[in-house]
N, C-alpha and C positions, 0 to 999 in steps of 0.2 A: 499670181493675181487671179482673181475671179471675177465672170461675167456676170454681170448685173442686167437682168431681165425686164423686158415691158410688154406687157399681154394685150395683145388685141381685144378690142371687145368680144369679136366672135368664138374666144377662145372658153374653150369647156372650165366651169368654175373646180371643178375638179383638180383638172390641169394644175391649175393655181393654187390649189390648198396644197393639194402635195407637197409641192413643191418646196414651201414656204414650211411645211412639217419636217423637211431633210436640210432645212436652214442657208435656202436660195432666195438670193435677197427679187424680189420679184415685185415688179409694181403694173397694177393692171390701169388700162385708158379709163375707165369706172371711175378708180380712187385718183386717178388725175384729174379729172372731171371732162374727159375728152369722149365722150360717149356719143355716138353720130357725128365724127368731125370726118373732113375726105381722109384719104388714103396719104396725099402729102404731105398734112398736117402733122398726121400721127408719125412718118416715119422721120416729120424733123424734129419732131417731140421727145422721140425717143433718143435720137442723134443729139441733141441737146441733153440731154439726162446722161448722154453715154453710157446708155444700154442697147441693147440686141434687140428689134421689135422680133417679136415669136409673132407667128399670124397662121390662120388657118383656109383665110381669107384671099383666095385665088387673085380678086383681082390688086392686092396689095404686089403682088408678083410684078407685074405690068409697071407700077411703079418703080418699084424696086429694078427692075432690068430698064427704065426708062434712065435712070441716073447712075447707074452700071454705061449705058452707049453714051451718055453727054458728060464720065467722068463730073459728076455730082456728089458729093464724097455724102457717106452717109455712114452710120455706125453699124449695120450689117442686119440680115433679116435672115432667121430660119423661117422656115414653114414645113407643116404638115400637111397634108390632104385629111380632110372630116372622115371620109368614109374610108380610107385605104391605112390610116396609121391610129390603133389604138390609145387609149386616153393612159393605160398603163408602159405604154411603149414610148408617148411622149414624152412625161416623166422620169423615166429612165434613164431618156438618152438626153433629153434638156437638162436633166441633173448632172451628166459627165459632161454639160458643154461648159456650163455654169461651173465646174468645180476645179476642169482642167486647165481648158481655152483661154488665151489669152485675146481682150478684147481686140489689139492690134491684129491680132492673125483674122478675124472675124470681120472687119473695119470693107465695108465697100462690097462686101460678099451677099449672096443668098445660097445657104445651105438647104437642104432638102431632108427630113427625117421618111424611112429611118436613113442611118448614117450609113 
């Protein structure tokens, strides 16, 4: 089974064309229309879509570990750091998560790239 993807707004458009060129089903908060929504919204957005929010967006973390401690189930979040993980590195490795991972192993998690 493969993971189906939801892109934070703050995520490089890059990121996202890639991705979507090696045939990673990816859908950004943009083309949802969720563009300026909090941090909770988007990640029950994505938990409803059951996809994996990707974010790059530090304080999405804070969230994400907020419903990790009060067991708050949620579809799962990677993140990158902007300046510490490149836009080609992202791609990379979001394409072997997307291609391998099984959404349940991913389910309640935040991953950290690179892997």
């Amino acid at each position: 089974m493969t993971v189906a993807l939801y892109m934070d707004e703050h995520v490089h458009r890059a990121i996202t064309t890639s991705l979507r060129l090696r045939g990673v089903d990816v859908l950004t908060a943009q083309d949802d229309g969720r563009r300026h929504v909090p941090d909770h919204v988007l990640l029950d957005r994505a938990t409803e879509l059951q996809r994996i929010l990707f974010s790059q967006d530090e304080d999405l973390l804070a969230e994400a570990n907020r419903r990790q401690r009060e067991r708050i189930p949620f579809a799962g979040v990677v993140y990158a750091h902007q300046l510490r993980v490149s836009i080609g590195a992202c791609v990379r490795e979001l394409e072997v998560i997307a291609k391998v991972a099984n959404p349940q192993d991913l389910a309640e998690r935040v991953e950290y790239l690179p892997l």
